[in-house]
C-alpha atoms as one frame of an Amber mdcrd trajectory, in Angstrom:
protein
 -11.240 -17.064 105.019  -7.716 -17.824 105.061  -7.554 -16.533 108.968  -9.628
 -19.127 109.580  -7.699 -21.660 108.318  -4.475 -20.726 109.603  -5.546 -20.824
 112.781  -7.030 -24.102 112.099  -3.185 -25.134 111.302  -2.332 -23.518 114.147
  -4.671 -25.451 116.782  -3.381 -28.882 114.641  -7.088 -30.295 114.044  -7.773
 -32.688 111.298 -11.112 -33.415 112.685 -13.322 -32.909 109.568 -16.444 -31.682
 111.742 -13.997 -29.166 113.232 -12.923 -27.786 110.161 -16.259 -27.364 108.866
 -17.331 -25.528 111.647 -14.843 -22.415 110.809 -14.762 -22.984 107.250 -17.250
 -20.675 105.616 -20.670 -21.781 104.282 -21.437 -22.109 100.746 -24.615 -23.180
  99.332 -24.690 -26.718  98.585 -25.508 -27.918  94.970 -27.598 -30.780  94.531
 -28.729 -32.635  91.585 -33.108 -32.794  91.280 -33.944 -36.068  92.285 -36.137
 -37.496  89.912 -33.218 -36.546  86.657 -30.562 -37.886  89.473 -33.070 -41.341
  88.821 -33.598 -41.286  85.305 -29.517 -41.559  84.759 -28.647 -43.637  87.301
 -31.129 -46.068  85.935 -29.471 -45.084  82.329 -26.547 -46.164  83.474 -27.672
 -49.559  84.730 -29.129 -49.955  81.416 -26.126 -49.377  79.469 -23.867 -50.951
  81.743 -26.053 -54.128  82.067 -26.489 -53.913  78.191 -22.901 -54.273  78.549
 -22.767 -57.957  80.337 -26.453 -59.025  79.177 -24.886 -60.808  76.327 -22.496
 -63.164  78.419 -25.048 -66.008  78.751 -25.250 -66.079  74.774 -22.549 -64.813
  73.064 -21.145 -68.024  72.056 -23.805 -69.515  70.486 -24.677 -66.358  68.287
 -21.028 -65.948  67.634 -20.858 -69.547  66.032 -25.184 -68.802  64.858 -23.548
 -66.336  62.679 -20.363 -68.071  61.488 -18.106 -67.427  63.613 -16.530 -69.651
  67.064 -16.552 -70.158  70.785 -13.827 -67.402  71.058 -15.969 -64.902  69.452
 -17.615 -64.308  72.832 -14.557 -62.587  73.981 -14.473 -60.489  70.926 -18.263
 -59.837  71.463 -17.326 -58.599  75.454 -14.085 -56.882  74.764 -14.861 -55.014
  71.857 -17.683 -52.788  73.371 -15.345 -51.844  76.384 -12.530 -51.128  73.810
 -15.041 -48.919  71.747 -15.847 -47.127  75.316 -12.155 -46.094  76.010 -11.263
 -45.265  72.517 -14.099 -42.765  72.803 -12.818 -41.062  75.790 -10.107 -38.729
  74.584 -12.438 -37.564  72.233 -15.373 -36.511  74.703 -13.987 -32.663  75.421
 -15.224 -30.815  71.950 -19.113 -32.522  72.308 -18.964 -31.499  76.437 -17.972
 -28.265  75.929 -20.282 -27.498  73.223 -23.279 -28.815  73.553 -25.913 -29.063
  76.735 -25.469 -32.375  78.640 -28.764 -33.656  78.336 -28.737 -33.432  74.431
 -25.377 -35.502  74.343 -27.549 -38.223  76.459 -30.341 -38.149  74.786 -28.431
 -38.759  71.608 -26.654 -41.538  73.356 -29.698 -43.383  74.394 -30.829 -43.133
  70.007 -27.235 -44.373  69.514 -27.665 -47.439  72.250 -30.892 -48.663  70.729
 -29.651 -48.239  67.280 -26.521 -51.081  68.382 -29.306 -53.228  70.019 -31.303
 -53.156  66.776 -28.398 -54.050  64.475 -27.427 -56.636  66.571 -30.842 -58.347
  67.132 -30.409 -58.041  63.382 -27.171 -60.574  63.332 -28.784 -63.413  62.804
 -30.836 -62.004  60.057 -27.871 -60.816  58.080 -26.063 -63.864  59.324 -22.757
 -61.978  59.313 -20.470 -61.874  62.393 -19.278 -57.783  61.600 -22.838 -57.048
  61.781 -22.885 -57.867  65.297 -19.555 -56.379  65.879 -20.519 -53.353  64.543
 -23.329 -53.438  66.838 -21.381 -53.501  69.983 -18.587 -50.943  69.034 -21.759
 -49.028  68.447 -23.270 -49.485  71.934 -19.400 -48.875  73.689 -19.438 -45.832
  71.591 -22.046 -44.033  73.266 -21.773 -46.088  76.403 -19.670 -46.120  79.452
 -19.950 -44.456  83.060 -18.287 -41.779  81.715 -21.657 -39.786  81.194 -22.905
 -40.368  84.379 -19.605 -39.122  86.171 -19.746 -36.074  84.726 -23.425 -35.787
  85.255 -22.603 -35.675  89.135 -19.902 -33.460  88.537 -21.780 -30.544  87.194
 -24.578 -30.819  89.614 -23.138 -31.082  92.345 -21.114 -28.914  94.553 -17.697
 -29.907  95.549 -18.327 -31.038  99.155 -21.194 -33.436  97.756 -19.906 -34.433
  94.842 -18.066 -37.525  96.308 -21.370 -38.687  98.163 -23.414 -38.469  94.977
 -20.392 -40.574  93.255 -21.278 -43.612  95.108 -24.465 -43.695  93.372 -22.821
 -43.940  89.971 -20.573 -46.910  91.635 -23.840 -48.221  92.891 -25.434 -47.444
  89.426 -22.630 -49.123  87.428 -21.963 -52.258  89.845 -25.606 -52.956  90.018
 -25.761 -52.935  85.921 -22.758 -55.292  85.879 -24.231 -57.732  88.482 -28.155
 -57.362  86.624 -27.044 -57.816  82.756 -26.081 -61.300  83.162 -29.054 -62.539
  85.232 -31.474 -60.717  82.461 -29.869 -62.227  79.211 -29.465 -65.770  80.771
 -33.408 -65.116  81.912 -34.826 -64.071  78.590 -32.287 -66.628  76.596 -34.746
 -69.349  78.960 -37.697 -67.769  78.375 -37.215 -67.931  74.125 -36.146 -71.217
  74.462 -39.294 -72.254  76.142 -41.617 -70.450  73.851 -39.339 -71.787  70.673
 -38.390 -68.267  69.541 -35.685 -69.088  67.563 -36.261 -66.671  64.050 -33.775
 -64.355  62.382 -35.095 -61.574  64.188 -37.064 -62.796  67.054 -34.693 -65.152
  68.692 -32.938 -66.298  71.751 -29.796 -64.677  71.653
């Protein structure tokens, strides 16, 4: 293998398709389709879980007693939750099987959404606080990164990476459009309860 490379030096190429064509086949490892699917469209839900909230977050941060700043607290903390997680993730990846780790993610996720659709009921700004540290806990593109990475093979794994990107944009762009769409939909059909509401 390394003959052929050398004389690859040798000739001076840097045309990829020329280097492929001496370097020696190895199988190519691709994820199955339809679990490739089910966590890119996990990751649009988290990630547009992320920015639903935008539309509303002032107006449940001062519903619950607290003020128009709170919205930043609301968006910040979640992402801050996400990276403090990070230097954490090695012991759970190298211990336990992927798909249990997102499994238990997803039962974390909707645990956050229920506590904070619970806010208003508590009418207590930690409780929705909580609630998002809770959803940037188990959150994050992280997952789906190093989905790609194990099931993939190395000369692949970049192309399957722009679906996460696509995944992860797409969730950024979607959340907003969704929580300003339902907020407008409540308010038309006056849901506005401490557990059925608007926000």
């Amino acid at each position: 293998a390394e003959k052929f490379w050398m004389v690859a030096a040798d000739y001076g190429s840097t045309d990829l398709k020329d280097l492929e064509a001496i370097k020696p086949h190895k199988k190519e490892k691709r994820p199955p389709t339809s679990s490739l699917i089910v966590v890119l469209l996990q990751g649009v839900m988290q990630v547009g879980g992320f920015t639903a909230i935008i539309p509303t977050a002032a107006m449940y941060g001062k519903a619950v007693g607290g003020s128009a700043s709170t919205a930043g607290w609301l968006v910040g903390i979640t992402a801050l939750g996400t990276g403090c997680m990070q230097p954490f993730l090695g012991y759970p990846l190298k211990h336990y099987r992927l798909k249990t780790l997102m499994l238990m993610l997803c039962g974390f996720n909707f645990v956050g959404w229920i506590l904070y659709a619970l806010g208003d009921l508590s009418g207590s700004l930690a409780t929705i606080l909580v609630a998002r540290v809770i959803t940037g806990l188990a959150g994050g593109p992280t997952w789906l990164s190093t989905y790609v990475a194990r099931s993939t093979s190395t000369e692949l794994r970049s192309h399957y990476m722009q679906y996460v990107s696509l995944s992860v944009g797409f969730g950024y762009g979607i959340g907003p459009f969704i929580g300003g769409a339902l907020y407008a939909i409540c308010s038309s059909l006056d849901l506005d309860g401490k557990v059925f509401n608007k926000y």
